[in-house]
C-alpha positions as CSV (number, residue, x, y, z in Angstrom):
1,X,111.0,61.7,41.8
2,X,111.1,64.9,44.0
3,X,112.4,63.6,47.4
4,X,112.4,67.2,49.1
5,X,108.6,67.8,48.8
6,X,107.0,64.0,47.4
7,X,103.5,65.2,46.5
8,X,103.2,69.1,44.0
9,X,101.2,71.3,46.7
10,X,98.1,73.4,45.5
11,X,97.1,76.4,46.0
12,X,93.8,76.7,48.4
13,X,91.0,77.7,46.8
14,X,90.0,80.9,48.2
15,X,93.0,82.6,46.9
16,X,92.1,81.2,43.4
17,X,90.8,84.0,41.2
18,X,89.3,83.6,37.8
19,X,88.5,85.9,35.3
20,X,86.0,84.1,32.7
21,X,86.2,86.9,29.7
22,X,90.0,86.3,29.6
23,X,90.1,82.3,30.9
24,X,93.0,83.7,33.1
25,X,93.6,82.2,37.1
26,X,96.2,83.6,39.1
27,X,96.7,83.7,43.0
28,X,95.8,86.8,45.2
29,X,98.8,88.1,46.9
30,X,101.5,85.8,45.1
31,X,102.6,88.1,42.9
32,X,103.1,91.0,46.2
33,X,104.7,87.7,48.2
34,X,107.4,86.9,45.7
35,X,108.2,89.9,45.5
36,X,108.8,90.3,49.5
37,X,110.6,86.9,48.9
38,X,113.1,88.7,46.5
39,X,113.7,92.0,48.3
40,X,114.0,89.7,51.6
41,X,116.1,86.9,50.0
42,X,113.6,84.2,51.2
43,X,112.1,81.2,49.9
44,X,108.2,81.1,50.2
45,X,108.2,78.5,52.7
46,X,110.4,80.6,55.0
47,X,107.4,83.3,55.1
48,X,104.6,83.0,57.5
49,X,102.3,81.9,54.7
50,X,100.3,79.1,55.8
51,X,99.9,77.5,52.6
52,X,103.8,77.4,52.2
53,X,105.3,73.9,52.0
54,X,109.0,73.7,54.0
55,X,110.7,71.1,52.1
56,X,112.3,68.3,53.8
57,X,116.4,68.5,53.4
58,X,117.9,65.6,51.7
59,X,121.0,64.3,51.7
């Protein structure tokens, strides 16, 4: 089990995007936010995304 975040977080649903003719979802802006991630050298939870789960250190 995943101590550091218990429960998979989802995405919310007005960033969902669907396009029916080629059954494809994907997430507006994720793709421009992991990229700010990698030029910045920062997770996704250390961005002021709201939907961004920190994850609890363990030990």
């Amino acid at each position: 089990m995943q101590k550091s975040v218990p429960e998979i977080p989802d995405f919310p649903d007005n960033l969902r995007r669907y396009d029916e003719e080629k059954e494809v979802v994907w997430i507006e802006g994720l793709f421009e936010l992991m990229d700010k991630c990698y030029e910045e050298g920062i997770l996704l939870s250390e961005t002021d995304t709201e939907w961004a789960v920190k994850f609890n250190k363990q030990r």
